[in-house]
C-alpha positions, 0 to 999 in steps of 0.5 A, a space after each residue: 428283769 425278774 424270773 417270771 418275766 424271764 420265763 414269759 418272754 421264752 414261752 411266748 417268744 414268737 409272739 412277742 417278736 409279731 407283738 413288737 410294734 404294738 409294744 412299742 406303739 403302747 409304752 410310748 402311747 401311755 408311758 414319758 419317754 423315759 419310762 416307755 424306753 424301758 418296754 414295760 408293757 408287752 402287748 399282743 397284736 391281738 390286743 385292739 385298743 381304743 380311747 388309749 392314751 396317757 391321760 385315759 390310762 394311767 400307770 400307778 407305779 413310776 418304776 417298772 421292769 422290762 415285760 412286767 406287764 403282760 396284755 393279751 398273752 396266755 391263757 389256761 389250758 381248760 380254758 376256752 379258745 374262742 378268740 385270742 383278740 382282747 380289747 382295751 377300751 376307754 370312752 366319754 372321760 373314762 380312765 383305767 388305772 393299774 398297779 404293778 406286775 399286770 397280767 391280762 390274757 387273751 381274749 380279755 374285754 376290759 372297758 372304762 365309760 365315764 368312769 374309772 376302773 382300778 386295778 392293783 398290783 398283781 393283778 390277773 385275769 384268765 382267758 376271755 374275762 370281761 369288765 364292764 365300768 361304765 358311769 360308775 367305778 369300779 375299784 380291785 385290789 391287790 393280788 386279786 385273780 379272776 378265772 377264764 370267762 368271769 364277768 363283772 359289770 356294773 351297769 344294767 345297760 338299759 333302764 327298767 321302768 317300774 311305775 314310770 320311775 327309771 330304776 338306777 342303772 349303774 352302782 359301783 363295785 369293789 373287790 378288795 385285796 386277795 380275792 380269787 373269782 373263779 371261772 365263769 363266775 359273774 358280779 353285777 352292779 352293787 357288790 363289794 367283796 371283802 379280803 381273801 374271799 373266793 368266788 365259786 365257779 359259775 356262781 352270780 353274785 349280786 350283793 355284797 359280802 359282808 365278811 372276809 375269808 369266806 366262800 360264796 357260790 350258786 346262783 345267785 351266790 350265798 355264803 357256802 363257808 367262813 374261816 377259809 383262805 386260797 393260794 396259787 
């Protein structure tokens, strides 16, 4: 078990104990025997779950440590608390893949409908985050964090009709390694968003980031500055 693992299992003690039949119910839900006995996941008994199973969500890394894997726990002190009930969702043929060292905090709302969403190692999203992958994918690399209240969504949930054509409803969206989106920030269908960019707080993103290191933000999002770079 690793430090940090070491320091989430005493700051969220209490929890983790109310958490430990969920946490069994998912390891061995998603996870071979061997690996389920390990308890890789920690999962909240806020976390509900639906469509969950080992063939709807897949675990890319066949060799994780005790608690390396957080859902449903923490969430930032100027954050808002609303809910801590996150919901983990797969529907109609849909997968959701991660990577290792997973941190998913309360109130989180991730969904795969007949489509895959990917996840990479490290990845982290902020309280009350909502991704949305229905009928098309949605790829996010390594060492990407998102913000408290962010969402992407790659589907305009209904069609607009223009000169009696169906407009297309649903395009992918790709976020590549060492990207930072900040809070209350949103990333519609389409977008692709190059390596070590930052997202701005609040900004609305609707097309693709054509260069890496830079920073987008407003409404909707333009390039602000080039030849930047962000660490924790």
């Amino acid at each position: 078990m690793n430090q940090y693992s070491k320091r989430f299992l005493k700051t969220h003690l209490i929890e983790i104990i109310m958490s430990i039949p969920k946490t069994i119910y998912f390891n061995f839900k998603v996870l071979p025997v061997t690996q389920a006995i390990r308890l890789p996941y920690i999962v909240s008994y806020h976390v509900k779950l639906s469509g969950i199973n080992r063939k709807t969500f897949l675990t890319k890394d066949n060799d994780l440590s005790t608690c390396s894997m957080r859902i449903g726990f923490g969430d930032s002190i100027t954050s808002r608390r609303e809910s801590p009930k996150s919901l983990l969702c797969v529907e109609r043929g849909g997968v959701i893949q991660v990577g290792k060292d997973l941190g998913l905090s309360q109130g989180c709302v991730i969904c795969a409908n007949n489509a895959k969403l990917i996840l990479g190692d490290k990845f982290r999203c902020n309280y009350s985050t909502t991704i949305d992958c229905s009928d098309a994918d949605i790829k996010i690399g390594n060492n990407v964090v998102l913000g408290w209240n962010v969402t992407i969504k790659n589907n305009d949930g209904h069609y607009v009709v223009e000169n009696g054509k169906d407009s297309i409803i649903s395009k992918k969206i790709i976020i590549k390694d060492h990207v930072w989106v900040c809070a209350y920030a949103t990333l519609l269908k389409g977008v692709c968003i190059q390596k070590n960019s930052v997202v701005a707080y609040g900004a609305l993103l609707t097309n693709t980031i054509d260069k890496e290191n830079v920073l987008y933000g407003g409404v909707p999002a333009k390039k602000i500055k080039e030849n930047i770079n962000w660490r924790e």
